[in-house]
C-alpha positions in Angstrom: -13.3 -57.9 28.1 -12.9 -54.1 28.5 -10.8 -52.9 25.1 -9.3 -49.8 25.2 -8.5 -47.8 22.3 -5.1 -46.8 21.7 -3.5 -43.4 22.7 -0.6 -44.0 19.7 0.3 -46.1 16.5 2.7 -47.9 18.7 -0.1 -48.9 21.3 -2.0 -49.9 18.3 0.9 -52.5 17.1 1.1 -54.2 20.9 -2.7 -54.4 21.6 -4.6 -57.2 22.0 -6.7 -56.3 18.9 -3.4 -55.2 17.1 -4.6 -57.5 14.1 -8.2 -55.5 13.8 -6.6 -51.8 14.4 -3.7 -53.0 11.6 -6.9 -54.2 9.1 -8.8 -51.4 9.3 -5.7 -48.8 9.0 -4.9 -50.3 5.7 -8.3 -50.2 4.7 -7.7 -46.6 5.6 -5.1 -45.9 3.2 -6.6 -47.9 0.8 -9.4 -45.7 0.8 -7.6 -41.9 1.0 -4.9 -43.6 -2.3 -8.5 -45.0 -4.3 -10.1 -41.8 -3.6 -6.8 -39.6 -4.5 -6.6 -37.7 -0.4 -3.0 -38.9 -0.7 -0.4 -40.2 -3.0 2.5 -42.0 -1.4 6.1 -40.8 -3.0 9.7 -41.3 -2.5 10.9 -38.4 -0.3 13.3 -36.0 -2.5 17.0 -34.4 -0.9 16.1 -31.6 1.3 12.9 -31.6 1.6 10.4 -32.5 4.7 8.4 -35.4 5.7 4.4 -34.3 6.6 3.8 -35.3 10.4 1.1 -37.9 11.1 -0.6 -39.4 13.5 -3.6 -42.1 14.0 -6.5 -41.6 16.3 -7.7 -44.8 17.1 -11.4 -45.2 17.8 -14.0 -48.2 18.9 -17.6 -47.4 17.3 -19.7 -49.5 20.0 -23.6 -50.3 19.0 -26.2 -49.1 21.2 -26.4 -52.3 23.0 -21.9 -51.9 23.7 -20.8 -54.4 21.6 -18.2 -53.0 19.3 -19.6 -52.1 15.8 -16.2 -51.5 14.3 -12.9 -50.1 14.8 -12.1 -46.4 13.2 -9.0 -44.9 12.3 -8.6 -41.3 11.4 -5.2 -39.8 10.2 -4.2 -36.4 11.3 -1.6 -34.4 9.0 -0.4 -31.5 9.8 -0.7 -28.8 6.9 1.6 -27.9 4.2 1.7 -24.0 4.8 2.0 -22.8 1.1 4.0 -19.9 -0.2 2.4 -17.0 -0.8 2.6 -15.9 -4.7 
């Protein structure tokens, strides 16, 4: 079987490896909240959401069987004010 990696979270969700690509993006988060990259909060009035989106990867070993599956997250930047 030919797997294909997903173009979107969405993709991700209706795969045939949905189970494996929703595993290892918890891991994911799991790993940016243990090593303090993020911190998840309740959004306040007024204020704006940070844009994100998954790139979905297969790792293959040198042989083409798949070695594992890798997430990345992509935000887009906070400008910040100058002072």
């Amino acid at each position: 079987m030919d797997l294909y990696e997903p173009a979107s979270y969405e993709e991700a969700l209706v795969s045939p490896n949905a189970n494996e690509w929703i595993a290892t993006m918890k891991d994911e988060m799991s790993f940016m909240a243990r090593n303090q990259v993020l911190e998840l909060v309740d959004l306040l009035p007024g204020c704006k959401t940070i844009s994100n989106k998954w790139v979905l990867k297969i790792k293959r070993k040198a042989d083409g069987s798949i070695d594992k599956y890798k997430p990345l997250s992509w935000r887009n930047a906070i400008p910040k004010e100058k002072v």
